[in-house]
C-alpha positions as CSV (number, residue, x, y, z in Angstrom):
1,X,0.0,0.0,0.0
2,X,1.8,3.6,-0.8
3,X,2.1,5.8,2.2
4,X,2.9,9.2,3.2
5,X,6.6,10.6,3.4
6,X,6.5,13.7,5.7
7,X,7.5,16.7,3.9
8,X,11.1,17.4,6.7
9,X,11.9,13.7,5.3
10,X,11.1,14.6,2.1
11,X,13.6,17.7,1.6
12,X,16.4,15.6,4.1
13,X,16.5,13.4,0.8
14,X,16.4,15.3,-1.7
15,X,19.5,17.8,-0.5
16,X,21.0,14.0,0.2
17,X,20.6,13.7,-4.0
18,X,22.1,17.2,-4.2
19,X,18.5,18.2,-5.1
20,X,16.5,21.9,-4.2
21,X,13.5,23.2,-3.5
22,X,12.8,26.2,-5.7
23,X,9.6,27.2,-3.8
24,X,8.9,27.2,0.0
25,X,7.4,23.9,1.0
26,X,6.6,23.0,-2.7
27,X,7.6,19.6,-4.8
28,X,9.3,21.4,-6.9
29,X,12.6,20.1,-6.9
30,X,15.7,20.7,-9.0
31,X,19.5,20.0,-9.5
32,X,21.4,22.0,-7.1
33,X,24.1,22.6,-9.6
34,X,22.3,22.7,-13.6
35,X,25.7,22.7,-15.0
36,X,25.1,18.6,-16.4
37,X,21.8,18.4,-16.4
38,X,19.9,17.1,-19.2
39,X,16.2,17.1,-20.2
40,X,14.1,14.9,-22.1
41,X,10.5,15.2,-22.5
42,X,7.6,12.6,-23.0
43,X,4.9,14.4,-24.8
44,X,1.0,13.5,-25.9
45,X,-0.4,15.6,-28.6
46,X,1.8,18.4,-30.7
47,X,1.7,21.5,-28.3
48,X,2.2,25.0,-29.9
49,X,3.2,26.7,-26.2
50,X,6.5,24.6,-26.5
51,X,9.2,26.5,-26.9
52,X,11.8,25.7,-29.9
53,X,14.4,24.7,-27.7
54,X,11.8,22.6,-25.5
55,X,10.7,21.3,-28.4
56,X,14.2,20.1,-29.2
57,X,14.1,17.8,-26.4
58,X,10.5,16.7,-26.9
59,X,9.4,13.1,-28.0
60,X,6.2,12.1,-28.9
61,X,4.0,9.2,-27.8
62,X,0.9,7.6,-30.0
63,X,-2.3,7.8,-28.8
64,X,-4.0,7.0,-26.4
65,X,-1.9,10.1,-25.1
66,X,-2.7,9.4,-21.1
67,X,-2.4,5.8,-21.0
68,X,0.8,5.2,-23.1
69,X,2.7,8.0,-20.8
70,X,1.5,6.4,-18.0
71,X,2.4,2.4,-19.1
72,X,5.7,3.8,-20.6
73,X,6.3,5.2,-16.9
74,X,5.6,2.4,-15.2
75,X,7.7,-0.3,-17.3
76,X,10.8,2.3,-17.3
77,X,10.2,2.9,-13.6
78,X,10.3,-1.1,-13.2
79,X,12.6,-1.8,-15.6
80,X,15.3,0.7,-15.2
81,X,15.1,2.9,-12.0
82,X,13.7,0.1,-9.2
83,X,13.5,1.5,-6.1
84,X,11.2,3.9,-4.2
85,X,9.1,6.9,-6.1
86,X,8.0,9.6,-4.5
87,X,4.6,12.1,-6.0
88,X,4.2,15.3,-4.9
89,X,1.9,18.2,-6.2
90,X,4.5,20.9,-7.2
91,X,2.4,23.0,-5.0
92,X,1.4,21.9,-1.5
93,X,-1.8,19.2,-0.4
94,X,-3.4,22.2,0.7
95,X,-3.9,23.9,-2.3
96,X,-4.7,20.5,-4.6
97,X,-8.0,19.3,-2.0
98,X,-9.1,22.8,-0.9
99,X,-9.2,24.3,-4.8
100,X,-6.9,23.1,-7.4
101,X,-8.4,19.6,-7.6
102,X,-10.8,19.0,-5.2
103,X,-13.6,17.6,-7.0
104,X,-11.7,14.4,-8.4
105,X,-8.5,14.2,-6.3
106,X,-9.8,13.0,-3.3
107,X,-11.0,9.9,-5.1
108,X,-7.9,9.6,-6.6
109,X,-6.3,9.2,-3.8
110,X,-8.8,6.7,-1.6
111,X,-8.5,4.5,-5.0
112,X,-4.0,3.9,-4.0
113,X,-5.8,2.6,-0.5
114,X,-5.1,5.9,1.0
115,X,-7.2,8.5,3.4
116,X,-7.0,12.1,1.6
117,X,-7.8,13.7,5.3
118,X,-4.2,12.5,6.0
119,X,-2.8,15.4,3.1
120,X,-5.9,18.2,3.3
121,X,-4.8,20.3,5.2
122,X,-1.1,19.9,4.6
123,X,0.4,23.0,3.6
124,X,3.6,21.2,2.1
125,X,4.0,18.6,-0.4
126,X,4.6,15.5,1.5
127,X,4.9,13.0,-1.0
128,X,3.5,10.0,-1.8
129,X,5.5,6.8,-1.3
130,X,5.3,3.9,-4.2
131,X,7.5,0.9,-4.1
132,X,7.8,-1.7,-7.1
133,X,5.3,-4.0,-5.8
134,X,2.1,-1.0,-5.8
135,X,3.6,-0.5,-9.8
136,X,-0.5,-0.9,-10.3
137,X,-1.3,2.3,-8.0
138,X,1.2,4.1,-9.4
139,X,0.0,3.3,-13.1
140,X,-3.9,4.6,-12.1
141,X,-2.1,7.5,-10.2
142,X,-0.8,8.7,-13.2
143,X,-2.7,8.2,-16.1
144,X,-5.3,9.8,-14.3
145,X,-3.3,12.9,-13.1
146,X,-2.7,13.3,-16.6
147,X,-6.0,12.7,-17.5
148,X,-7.5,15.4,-15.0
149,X,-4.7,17.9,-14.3
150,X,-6.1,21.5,-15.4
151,X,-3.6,23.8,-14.2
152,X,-1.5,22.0,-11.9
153,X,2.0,19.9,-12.0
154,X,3.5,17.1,-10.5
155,X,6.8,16.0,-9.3
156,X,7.7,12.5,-9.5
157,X,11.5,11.7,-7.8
158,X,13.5,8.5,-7.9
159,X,14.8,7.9,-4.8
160,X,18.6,7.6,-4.6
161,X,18.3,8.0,-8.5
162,X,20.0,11.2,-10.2
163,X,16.5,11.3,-11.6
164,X,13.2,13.7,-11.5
165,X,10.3,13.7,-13.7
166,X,7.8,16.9,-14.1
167,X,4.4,15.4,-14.7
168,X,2.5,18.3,-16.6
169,X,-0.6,19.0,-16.9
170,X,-0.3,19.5,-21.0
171,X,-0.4,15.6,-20.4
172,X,3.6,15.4,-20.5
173,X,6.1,14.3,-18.5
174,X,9.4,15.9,-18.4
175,X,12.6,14.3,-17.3
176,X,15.9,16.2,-15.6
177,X,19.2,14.2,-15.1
178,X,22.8,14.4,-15.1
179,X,23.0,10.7,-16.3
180,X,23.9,10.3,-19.2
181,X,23.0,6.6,-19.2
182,X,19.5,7.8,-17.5
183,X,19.1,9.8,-20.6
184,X,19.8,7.0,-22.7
185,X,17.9,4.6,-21.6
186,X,14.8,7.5,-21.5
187,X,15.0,8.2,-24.9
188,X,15.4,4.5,-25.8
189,X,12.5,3.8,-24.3
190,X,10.1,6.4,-26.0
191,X,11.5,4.9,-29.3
192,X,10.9,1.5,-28.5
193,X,7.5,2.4,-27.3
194,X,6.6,4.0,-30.5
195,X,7.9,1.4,-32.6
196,X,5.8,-1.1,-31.2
């Protein structure tokens, strides 16, 4: 069952993975030093708000958009970076139940077996813990946040894994490494995804 990682933990961690915060209390991590890092972006249908040099790093899924992101997630999550994942709203809890999302995330989260009252009225982005063996949470988790995001993003981080992924709500997710075998083995597995 996925639990809750208290926010203090949460940003012990990430400064552990030589990772920031870029707002207060937020999931919004990022490489400490951007010197090496590299992006790679999963994308659903063409979108015109992409910049050119975004676009540069932009690969394309087939439709359906939401569920191939979210399968091609999950199989490079299990295949390649095993291990704890953490989600976290790039904002705070607070803001996703009270406003943001409140009319479908709540049911979101009681459907991953866990009580939304425990993350209402946190004003912090705690994250969500997901090991290997809830791959099937983490799967639904997803495709729906992708599904139903309006204005809101999400942070997805690897633990122990020079590894974060921006879940967007343009139904996109957006890697950051400085791996260069991560990057590898994320744009290998967009093109074996679209070749099958």
């Amino acid at each position: 069952m996925p639990w809750i990682i208290d926010y203090a933990i949460v940003v012990e961690q990430m400064k552990l993975q030589k990772l920031k915060c870029n707002y207060y209390n937020s999931g919004a991590f990022a490489f400490a030093d951007p010197a090496d890092v590299r992006f790679v972006g999963w994308i659903g249908a063409d979108d015109p708000t992409l910049r050119p040099a975004a676009r540069e790093m932009a690969r394309s899924v087939p439709p359906p958009f939401e569920e191939n992101l979210a399968d091609l997630i999950t199989r490079t999550w299990l295949d390649h970076f095993p291990g704890r994942l953490w989600a976290m709203p790039m904002s705070h809890w607070a803001y996703e139940l009270d406003y943001g999302s409140r009319d479908w995330m709540p049911a979101l989260i009681e459907h991953i077996d866990l009580d939304p009252g425990l993350l209402q009225g946190r004003n912090n982005a705690a994250a969500i813990e997901f090991s290997v063996n809830e791959a099937h949470h983490f799967r639904h988790f997803t495709q729906r946040l992708l599904e139903m995001l309006l204005s809101s993003d999400f942070m997805l981080a690897f633990v122990g894994q020079p590894l974060l992924c921006t879940l967007h709500h343009h139904k996109q997710l957006w890697w950051t490494t400085n791996d260069t075998n991560a990057v590898e083995v994320l744009e290998n597995a967009v093109r074996q995804s679209a070749a099958s």
